[in-house]
C-alpha positions as CSV (number, residue, x, y, z in Angstrom):
1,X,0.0,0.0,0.0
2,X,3.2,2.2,0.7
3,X,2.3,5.9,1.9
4,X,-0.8,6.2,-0.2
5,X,-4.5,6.2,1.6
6,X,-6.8,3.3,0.2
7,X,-10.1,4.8,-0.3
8,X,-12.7,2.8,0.7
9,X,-16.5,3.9,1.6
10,X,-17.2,6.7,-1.1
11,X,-20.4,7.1,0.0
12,X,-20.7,10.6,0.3
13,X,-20.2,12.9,2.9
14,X,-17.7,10.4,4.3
15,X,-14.9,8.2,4.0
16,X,-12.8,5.7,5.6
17,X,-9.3,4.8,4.7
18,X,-6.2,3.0,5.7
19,X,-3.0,4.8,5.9
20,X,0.5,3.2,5.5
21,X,1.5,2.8,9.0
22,X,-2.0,0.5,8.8
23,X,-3.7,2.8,11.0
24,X,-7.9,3.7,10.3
25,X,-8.6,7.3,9.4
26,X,-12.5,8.7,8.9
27,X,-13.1,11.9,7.0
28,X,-16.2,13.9,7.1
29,X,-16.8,16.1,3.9
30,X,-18.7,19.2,3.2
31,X,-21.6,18.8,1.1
32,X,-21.3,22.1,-1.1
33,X,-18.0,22.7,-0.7
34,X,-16.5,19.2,-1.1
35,X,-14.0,20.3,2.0
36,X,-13.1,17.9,4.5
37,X,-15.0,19.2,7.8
38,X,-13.2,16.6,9.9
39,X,-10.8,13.9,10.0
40,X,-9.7,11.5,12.9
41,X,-7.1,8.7,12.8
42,X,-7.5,5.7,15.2
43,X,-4.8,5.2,18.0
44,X,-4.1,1.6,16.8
45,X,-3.3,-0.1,14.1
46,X,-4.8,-3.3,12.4
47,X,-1.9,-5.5,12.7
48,X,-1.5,-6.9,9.8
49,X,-1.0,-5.2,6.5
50,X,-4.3,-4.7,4.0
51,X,-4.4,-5.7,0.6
52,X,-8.0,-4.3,-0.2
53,X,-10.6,-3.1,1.1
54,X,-14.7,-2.5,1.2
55,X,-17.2,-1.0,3.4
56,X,-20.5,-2.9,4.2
57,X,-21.8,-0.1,6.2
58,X,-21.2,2.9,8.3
59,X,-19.1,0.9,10.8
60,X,-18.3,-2.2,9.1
61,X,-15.1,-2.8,6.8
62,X,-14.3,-6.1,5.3
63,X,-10.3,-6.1,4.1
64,X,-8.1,-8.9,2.9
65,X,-4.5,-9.2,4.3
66,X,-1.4,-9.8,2.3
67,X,-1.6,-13.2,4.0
68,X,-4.8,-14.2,2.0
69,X,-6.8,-13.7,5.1
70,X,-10.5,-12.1,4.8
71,X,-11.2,-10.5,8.0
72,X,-13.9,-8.5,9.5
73,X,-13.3,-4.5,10.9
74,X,-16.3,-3.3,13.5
75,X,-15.7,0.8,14.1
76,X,-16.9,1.2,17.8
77,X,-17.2,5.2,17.0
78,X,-16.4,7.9,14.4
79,X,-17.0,11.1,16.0
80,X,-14.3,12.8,17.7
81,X,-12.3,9.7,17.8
82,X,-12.1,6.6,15.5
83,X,-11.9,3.7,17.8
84,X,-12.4,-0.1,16.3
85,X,-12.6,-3.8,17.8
86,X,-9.9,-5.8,17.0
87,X,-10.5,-7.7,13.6
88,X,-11.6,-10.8,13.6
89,X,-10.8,-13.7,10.4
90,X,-13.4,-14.8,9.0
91,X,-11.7,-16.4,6.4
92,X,-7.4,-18.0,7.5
93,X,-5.5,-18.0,3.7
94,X,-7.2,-18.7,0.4
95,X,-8.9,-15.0,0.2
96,X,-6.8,-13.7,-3.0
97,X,-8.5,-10.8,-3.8
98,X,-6.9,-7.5,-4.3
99,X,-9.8,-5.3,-4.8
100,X,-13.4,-5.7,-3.3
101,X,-16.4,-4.0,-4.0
102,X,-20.0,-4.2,-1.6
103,X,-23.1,-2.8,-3.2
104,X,-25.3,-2.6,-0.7
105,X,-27.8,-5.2,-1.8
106,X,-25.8,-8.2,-0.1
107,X,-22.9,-9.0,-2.6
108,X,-19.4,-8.9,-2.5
109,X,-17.6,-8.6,-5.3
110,X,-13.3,-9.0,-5.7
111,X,-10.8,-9.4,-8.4
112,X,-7.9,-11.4,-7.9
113,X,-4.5,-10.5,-9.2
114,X,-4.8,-12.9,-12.2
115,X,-8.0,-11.1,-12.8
116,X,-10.4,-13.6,-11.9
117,X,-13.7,-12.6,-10.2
């Protein structure tokens, strides 16, 4: 991922990401203006290292690890603070996907890195 943010959420105003230090950051953005209005970076990190990314909702994030786990991201709270439980596998090795893709009506959708869906 190096130092770039991974967008993830783009469902405006808001938007969560994963920094390079594998840190969570939440960003609210201004309707009209299209200004960030806030940002807050969690205090913790995810402990492993992302390889993508997708939000089911407000404050859940699915994300695959570099180790071809799929693994589960609850956010506890967003407001001044971005705080998150611990994530939990929901899937040890085999997940190969390096891009996901919820839309909202139940399916998740991936590509793996030989392009396979």
């Amino acid at each position: 991922m190096g130092d770039a943010e991974i967008l993830v959420g783009a469902s405006w105003p808001s938007l969560v990401s994963v920094v390079s230090d594998g840190g969570l950051t939440y960003s609210a953005i201004e309707g009209d203006s299209g200004q960030f209005s806030e940002v807050v970076t969690s205090g913790v990190t995810l402990g492993f290292t992302p390889r993508a990314m997708a939000t089911l909702n407000f404050n859940t994030i699915l994300l695959t690890s570099t180790e071809d786990d799929l693994c589960r991201i609850d956010a506890v709270t967003n407001d001044a603070s971005l705080v998150f439980d611990p994530p939990v596998t929901i899937i040890g090795g085999g997940w190969t996907h390096t891009h996901l893709s919820h839309d909202d009506a139940g399916s998740l959708c991936g590509l793996t890195s030989a392009g396979g869906v």
